[in-house]
C-alpha positions as CSV (number, residue, x, y, z in Angstrom):
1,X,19.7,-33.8,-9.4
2,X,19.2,-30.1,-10.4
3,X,18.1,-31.1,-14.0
4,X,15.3,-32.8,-12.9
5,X,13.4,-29.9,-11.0
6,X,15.2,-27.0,-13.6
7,X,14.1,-28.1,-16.5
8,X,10.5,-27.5,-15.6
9,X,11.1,-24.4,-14.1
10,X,12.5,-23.3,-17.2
11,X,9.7,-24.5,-19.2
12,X,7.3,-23.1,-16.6
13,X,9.4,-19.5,-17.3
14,X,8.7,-19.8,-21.4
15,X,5.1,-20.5,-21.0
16,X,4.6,-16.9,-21.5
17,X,2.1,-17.4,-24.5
18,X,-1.5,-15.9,-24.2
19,X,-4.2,-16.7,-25.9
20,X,-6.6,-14.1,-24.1
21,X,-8.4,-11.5,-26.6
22,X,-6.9,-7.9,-25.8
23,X,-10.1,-6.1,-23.9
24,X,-11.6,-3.2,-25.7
25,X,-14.0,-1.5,-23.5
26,X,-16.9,0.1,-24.7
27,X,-17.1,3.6,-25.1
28,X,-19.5,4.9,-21.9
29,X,-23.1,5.3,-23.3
30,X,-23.7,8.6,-21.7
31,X,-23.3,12.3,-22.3
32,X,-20.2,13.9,-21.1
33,X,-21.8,16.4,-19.1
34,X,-25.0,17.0,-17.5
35,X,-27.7,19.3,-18.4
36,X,-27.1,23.0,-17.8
37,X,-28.1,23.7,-14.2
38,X,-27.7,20.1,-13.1
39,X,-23.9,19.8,-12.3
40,X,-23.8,23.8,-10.9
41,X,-21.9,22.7,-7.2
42,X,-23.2,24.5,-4.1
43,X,-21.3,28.0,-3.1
44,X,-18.1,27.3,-0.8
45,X,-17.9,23.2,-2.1
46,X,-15.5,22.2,-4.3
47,X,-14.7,18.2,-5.4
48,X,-17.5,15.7,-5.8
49,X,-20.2,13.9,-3.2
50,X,-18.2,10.9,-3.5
51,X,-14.9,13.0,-1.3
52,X,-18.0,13.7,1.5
53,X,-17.2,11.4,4.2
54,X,-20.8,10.2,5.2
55,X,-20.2,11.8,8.4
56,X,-20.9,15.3,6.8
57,X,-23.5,14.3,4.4
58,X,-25.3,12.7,7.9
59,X,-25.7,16.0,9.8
60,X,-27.6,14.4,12.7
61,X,-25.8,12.8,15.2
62,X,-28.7,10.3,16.1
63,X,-28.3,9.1,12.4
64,X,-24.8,9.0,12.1
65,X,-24.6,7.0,16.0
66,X,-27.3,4.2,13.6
67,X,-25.0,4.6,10.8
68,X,-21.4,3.4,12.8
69,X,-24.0,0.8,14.1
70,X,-25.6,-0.5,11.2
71,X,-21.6,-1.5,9.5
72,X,-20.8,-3.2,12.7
73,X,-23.9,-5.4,13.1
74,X,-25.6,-5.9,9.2
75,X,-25.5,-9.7,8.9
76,X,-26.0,-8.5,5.1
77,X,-22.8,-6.4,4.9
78,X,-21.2,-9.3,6.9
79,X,-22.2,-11.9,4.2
80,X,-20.7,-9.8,1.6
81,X,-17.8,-9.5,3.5
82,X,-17.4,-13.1,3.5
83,X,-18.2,-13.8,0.0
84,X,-15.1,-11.5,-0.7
85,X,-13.2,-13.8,1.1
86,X,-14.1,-17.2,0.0
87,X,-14.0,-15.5,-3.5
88,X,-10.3,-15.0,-2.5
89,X,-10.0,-18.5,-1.7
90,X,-11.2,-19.7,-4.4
91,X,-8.4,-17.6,-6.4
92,X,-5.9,-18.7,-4.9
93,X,-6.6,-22.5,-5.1
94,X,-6.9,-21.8,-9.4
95,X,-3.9,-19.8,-9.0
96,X,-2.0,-22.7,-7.0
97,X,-2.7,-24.9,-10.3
98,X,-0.1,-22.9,-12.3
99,X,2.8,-24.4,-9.8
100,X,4.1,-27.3,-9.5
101,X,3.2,-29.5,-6.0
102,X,6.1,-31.0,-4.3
103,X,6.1,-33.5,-1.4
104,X,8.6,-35.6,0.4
105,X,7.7,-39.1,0.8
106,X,9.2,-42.2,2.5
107,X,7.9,-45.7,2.8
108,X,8.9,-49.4,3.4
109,X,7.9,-52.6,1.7
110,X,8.6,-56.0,3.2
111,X,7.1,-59.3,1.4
112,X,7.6,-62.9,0.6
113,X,7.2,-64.5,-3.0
114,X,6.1,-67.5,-3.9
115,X,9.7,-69.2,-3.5
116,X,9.8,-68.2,0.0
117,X,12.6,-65.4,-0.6
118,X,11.6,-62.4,1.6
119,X,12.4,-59.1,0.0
120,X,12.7,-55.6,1.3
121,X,12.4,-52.0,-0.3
122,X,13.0,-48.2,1.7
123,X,12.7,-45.6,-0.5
124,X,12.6,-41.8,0.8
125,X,12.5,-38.6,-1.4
126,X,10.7,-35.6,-3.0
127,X,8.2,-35.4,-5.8
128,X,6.9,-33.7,-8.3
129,X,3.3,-34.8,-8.9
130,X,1.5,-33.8,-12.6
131,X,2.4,-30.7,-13.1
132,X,1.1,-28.8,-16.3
133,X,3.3,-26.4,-18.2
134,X,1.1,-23.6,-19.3
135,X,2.7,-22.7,-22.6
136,X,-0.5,-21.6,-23.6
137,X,-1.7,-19.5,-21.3
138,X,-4.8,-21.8,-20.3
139,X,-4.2,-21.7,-16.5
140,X,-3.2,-18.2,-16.6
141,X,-6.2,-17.5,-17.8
142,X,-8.2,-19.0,-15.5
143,X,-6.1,-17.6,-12.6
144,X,-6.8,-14.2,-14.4
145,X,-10.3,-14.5,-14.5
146,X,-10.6,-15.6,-10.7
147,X,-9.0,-12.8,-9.5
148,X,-10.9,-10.5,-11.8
149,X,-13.9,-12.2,-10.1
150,X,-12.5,-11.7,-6.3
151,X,-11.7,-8.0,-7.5
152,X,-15.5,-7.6,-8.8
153,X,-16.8,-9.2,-5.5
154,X,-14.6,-6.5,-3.3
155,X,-16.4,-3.9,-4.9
156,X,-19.7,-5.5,-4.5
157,X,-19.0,-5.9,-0.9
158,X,-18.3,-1.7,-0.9
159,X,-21.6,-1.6,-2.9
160,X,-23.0,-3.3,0.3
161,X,-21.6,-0.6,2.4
162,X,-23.1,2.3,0.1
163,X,-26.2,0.4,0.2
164,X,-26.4,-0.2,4.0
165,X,-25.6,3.7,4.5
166,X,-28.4,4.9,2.6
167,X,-30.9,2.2,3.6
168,X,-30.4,3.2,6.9
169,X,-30.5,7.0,6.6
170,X,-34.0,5.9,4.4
171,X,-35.6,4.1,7.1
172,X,-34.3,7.0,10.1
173,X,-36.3,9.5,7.9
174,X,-39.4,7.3,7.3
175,X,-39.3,6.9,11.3
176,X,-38.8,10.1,11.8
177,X,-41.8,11.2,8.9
178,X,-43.7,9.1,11.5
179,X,-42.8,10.4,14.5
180,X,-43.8,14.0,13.5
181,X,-46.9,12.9,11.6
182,X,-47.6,10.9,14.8
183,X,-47.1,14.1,17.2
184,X,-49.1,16.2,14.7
185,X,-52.1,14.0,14.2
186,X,-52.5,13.8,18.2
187,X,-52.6,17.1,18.8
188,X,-55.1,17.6,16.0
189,X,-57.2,14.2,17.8
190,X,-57.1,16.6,21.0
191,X,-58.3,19.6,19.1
192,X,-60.7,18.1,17.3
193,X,-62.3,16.0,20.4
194,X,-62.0,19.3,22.4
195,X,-64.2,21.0,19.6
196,X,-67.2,18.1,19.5
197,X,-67.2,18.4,23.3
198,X,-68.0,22.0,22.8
199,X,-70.5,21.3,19.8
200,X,-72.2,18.7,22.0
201,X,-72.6,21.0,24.9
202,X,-73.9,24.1,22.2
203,X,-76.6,21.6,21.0
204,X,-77.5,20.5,24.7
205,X,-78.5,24.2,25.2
206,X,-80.6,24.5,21.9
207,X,-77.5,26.8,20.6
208,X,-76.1,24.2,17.5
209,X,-77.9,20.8,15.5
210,X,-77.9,17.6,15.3
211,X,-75.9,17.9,12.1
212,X,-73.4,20.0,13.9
213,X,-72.7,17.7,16.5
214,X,-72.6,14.1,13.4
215,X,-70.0,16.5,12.0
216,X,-67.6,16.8,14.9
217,X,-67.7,13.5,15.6
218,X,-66.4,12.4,12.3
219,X,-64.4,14.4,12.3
220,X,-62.9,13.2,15.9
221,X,-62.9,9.4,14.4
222,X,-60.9,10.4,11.5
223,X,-58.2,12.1,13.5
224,X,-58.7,8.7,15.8
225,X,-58.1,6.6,12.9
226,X,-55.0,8.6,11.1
227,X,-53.4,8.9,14.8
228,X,-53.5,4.6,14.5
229,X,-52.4,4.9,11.1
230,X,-49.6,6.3,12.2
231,X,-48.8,4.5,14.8
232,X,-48.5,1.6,12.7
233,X,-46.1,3.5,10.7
234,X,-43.8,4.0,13.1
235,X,-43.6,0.6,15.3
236,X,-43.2,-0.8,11.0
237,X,-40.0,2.4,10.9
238,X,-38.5,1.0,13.7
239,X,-38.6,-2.5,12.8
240,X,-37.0,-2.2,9.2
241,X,-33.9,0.4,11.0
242,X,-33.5,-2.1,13.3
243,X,-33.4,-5.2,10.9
244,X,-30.7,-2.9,9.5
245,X,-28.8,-2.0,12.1
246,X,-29.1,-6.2,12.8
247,X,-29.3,-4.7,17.2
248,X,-32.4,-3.7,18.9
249,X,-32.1,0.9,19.1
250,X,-30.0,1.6,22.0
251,X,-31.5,3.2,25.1
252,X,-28.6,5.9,24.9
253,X,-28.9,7.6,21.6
254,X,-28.8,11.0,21.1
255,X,-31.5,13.2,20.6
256,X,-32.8,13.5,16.6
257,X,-33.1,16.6,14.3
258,X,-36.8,17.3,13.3
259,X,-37.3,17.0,9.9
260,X,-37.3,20.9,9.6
261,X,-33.9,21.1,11.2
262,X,-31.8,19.4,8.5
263,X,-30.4,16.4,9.5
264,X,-29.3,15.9,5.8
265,X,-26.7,17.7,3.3
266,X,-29.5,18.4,0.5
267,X,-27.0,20.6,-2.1
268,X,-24.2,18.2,-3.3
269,X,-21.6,18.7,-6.3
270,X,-22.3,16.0,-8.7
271,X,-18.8,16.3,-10.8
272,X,-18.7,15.1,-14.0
273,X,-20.1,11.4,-15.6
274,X,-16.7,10.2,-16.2
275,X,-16.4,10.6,-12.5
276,X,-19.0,7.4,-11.8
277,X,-16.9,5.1,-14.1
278,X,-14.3,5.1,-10.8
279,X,-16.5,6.2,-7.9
280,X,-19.0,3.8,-8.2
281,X,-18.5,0.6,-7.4
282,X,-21.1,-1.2,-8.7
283,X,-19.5,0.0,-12.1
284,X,-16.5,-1.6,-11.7
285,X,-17.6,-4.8,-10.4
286,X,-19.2,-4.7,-14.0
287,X,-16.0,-4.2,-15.5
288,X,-14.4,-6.4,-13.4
289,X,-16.6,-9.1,-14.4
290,X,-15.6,-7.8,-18.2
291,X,-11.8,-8.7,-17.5
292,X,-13.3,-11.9,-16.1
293,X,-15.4,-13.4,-19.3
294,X,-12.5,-11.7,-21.6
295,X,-10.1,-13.9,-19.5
296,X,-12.1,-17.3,-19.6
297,X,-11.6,-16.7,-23.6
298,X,-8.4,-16.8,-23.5
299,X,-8.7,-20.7,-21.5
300,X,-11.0,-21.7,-23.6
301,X,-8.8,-20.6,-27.1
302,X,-6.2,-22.6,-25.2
303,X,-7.8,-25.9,-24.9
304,X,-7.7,-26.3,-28.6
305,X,-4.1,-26.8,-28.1
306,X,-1.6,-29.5,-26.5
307,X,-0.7,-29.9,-22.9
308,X,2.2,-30.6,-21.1
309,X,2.2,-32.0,-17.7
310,X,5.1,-33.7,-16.2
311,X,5.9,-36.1,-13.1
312,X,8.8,-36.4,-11.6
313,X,10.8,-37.2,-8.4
314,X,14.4,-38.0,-6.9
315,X,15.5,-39.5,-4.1
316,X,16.6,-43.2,-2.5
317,X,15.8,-47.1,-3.0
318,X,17.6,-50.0,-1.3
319,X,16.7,-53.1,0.2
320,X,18.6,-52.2,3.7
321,X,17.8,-49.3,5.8
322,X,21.7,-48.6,7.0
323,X,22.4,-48.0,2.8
324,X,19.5,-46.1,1.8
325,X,21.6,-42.7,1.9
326,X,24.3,-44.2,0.1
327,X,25.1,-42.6,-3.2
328,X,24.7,-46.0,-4.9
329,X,21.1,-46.1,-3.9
330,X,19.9,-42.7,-5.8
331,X,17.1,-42.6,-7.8
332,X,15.2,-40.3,-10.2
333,X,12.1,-40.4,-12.6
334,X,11.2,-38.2,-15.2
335,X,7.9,-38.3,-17.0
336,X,7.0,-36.0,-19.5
337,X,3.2,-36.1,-21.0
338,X,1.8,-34.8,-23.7
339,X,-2.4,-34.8,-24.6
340,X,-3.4,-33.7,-27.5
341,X,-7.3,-33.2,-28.0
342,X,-8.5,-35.0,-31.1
343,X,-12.1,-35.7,-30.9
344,X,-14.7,-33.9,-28.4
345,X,-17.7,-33.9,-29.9
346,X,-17.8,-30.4,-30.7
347,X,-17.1,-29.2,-26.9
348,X,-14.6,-27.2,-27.3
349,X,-16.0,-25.5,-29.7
350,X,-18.8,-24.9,-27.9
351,X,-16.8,-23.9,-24.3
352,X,-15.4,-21.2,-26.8
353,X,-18.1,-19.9,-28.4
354,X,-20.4,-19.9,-25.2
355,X,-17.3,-17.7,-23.4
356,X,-17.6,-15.6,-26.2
357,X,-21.2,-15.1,-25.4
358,X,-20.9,-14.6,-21.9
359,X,-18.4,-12.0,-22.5
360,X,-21.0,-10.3,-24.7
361,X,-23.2,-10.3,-21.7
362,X,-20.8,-8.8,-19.9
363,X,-20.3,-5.9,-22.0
364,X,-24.0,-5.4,-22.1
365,X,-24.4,-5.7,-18.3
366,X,-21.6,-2.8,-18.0
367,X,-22.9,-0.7,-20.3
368,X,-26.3,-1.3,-18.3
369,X,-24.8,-0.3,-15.0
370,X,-22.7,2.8,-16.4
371,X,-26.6,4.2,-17.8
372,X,-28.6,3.1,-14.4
373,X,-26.0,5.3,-12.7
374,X,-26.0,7.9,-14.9
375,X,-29.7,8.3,-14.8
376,X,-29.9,7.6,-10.9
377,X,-27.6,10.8,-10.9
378,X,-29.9,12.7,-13.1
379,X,-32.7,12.0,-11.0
380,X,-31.2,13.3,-7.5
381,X,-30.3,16.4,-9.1
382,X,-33.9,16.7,-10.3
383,X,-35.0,16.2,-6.9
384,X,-31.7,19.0,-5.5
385,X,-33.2,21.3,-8.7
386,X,-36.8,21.2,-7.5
387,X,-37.5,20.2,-3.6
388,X,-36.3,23.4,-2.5
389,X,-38.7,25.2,-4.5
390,X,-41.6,22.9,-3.9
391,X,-41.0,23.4,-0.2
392,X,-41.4,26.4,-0.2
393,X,-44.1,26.3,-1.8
394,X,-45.7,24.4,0.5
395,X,-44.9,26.2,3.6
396,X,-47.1,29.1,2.0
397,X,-49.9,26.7,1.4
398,X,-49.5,25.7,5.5
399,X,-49.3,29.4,6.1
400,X,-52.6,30.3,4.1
401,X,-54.4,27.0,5.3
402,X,-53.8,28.5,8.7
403,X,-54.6,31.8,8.2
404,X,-58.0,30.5,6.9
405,X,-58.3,28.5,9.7
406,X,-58.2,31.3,12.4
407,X,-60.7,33.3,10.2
408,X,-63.5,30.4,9.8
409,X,-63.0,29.6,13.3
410,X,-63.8,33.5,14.0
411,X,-66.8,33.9,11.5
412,X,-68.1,30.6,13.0
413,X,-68.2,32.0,16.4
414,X,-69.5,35.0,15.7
415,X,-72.6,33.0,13.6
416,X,-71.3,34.2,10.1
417,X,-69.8,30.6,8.9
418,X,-71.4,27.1,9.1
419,X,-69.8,24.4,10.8
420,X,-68.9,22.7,7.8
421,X,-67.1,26.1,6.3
422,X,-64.8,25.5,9.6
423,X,-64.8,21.5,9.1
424,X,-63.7,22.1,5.5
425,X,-61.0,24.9,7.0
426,X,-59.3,22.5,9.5
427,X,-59.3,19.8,7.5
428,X,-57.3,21.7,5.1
429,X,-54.9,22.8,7.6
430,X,-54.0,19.6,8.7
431,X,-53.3,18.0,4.9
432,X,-51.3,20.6,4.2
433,X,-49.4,20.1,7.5
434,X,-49.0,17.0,6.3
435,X,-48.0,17.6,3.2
436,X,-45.3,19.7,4.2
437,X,-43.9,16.8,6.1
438,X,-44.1,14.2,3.2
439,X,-42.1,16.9,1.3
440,X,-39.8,17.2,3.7
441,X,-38.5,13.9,4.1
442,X,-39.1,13.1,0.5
443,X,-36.3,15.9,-0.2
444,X,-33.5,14.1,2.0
445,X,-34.1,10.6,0.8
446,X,-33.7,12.5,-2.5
447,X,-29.9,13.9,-1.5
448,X,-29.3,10.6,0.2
449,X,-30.0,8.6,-3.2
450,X,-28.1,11.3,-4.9
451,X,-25.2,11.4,-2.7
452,X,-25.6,7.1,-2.9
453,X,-25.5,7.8,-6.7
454,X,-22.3,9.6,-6.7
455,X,-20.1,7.2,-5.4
456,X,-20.3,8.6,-1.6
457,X,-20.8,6.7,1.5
458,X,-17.1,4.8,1.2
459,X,-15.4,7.3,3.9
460,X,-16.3,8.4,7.0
């Protein structure tokens, strides 16, 4: 009895041979260090972005209330947490193929033969149906490469969550870019219509022109007309956060941080390179996907060869019920198999050589994502290198636009300006206003990409 189900097991314990290629990866295509001034980390931080929970890289508290929102409700993030798990399934239904499958059974058969004689059979027992001994590593292989594949699908589901993080802290600064440009283009609509009012009641007492007065009111309708532009802009801002957050915005959020009052971390230590090959995880589903095709190599090497599959199963037949547990009505079966492929058309062959080429792919697509995340890095520290500056920058422009401003408005009143010297003045003012905003926000989306780039967004 114990020979029947050892033997395989001790076959199933020497199929130990692999025919899986070892996996050489390829060196990382990038420099070992960033340029000088890129990789200098802020005063008083030490470690990388990636070790910033999100929480303190997402300073306002209205953003990070949308964040925890956002990775409860994303039907996207709750796809890829699914396709983690049916990938897992799917693993563990190859990796099931490498044991054997054993069942009890029992059954009766009762029938009459031609010479009238009716005969009875009970048989009960347990079974080993085809079981194939992997002494060439074939189903290892495949079990190999599935879990590879469930491991690369994990990290694409904490790509998802990266991804989620920093679309959402995009679209809260697009709707609030909107919000202020809103606000500021409303109060320039009430300036501006408060000023033709005036330059229509100057011309009604003979005091300004015609052209004055066709020159206010232009400049009214463009205020009118940037005020519905951005209104538009932010009832579109709203609708892509909350297609993210997958939830209408709650009534009960707290109150936002203007643009101007940092509601993002904009200085971040980057680390070194070598530091994305294990923080980001879009990186190591590539290489996870590597291990993968390298695996299915090793299968398809192994199909050249013979397989062994056996059947087998022990138990009781007799023609009475009352002596089927009798020693005398034991019985066993043992059926080794062996298949040997001869003649396949070339398909083999061509399994093989087209796993080699995927595995090629493979390599190429790793190499691929290792470079986009080395120059996604390079960027946001372009950005952290030069917003501040160009911020500044602008902030002199708004002051100077002002200044001129208040002057043309005073030289106009006092008859020593025309009205379009003041037109061209406020005008000016209000772009660079503008302008300042557009910088603004552009800055945190660039620290957000950066901080996205690093690895960061996995913590809280």
């Amino acid at each position: 009895m114990r020979s029947i189900f050892i033997m395989p097991l001790a076959a199933l314990a020497l199929s130990a041979c692999s025919l899986t290629p070892p996996l050489v990866k390829p060196a990382p295509p990038i420099p070992a260090s960033y340029h000088a001034g890129e990789a200098a980390a802020p005063a008083g931080m030490a470690g990388t972005a990636a070790d910033l929970g999100w929480r303190q890289m997402l300073l306002d508290a209205r953003l990070q209330r949308l964040v925890s929102l956002a990775l409860e409700n994303n039907r996207d993030l709750r796809v890829a947490s699914l396709n983690v798990e049916a990938v897992r399934a799917q693993y563990q239904i190859q990796d099931a193929a490498r044991y054997p499958a054993i069942g009890a059974n029992a059954g009766g058969v009762r029938q009459r033969a031609a010479d009238g004689v009716t005969q009875k059979q009970f048989t009960a027992g347990i079974a080993m149906s085809a079981f194939e001994i992997d002494l060439f590593g074939r189903l290892a292989s495949l079990s190999d490469a599935a879990f590879a594949r469930y491991l690369a699908t994990e990290q694409g589901q904490r790509a998802a969550h990266m991804a989620l993080i920093g679309g959402v802290a995009d679209a809260y600064l697009e709707q609030r870019l909107a919000e202020e440009q809103l606000a500021l283009a409303r109060q320039t609509l009430a300036d501006w219509r408060q000023a033709l009012v005036l330059t229509q009641r100057l011309h009604g007492a003979q005091q300004g022109s015609g052209l004055d007065v066709a020159q206010a009111q232009g400049q009214a309708a463009t205020a009118e007309a940037d005020v519905q532009a951005r209104e538009r802009a932010s009832a579109l801002a709203r609708n892509n956060l909350e297609l993210l957050l997958g939830a209408p915005l709650p009534a009960d959020l707290p109150a936002g941080r203007a643009l101007d009052g940092q509601p993002v971390l904009t200085q971040l230590p980057p680390g070194l390179p070598s530091d994305l090959l294990a923080r980001r995880p879009d990186i190591v589903q590539a290489e996870y996907a590597l291990v993968a095709a390298n695996a299915e190599i090793g299968a398809a090497r192994a199909a050249f060869f013979p397989r062994l599959s056996l059947t087998a199963s022990l138990g009781f037949a007799s023609p009475e019920l009352g002596d089927l547990f009798r020693g005398s009505a034991r019985s066993w079966s043992f059926a080794p198999q062996v298949t040997q492929p001869l003649f396949q058309g070339g398909q083999l062959r061509a399994e093989l050589q087209l796993s080699r080429l995927r595995k090629d792919v493979a390599v190429l697509q790793y190499e691929q994502a290792i470079q986009a995340a080395f120059r996604e890095v390079r960027d946001g520290l372009a950005g952290s290198a030069t917003y501040a500056q160009q911020i500044a920058a602008q902030q002199r422009v708004v002051a100077a636009a002002q200044q001129r401003q208040r002057l043309s408005q005073l030289r106009y009143d006092a008859g020593q300006d025309s009205r379009l010297e003041l037109l061209d003045a406020q005008r000016q003012s209000y772009a660079a206003q503008q302008a300042l905003l557009d910088a603004r926000r552009d800055q945190f989306k660039s620290a957000v990409a950066l901080y996205k780039a690093l690895g960061g967004g996995l913590e809280e």
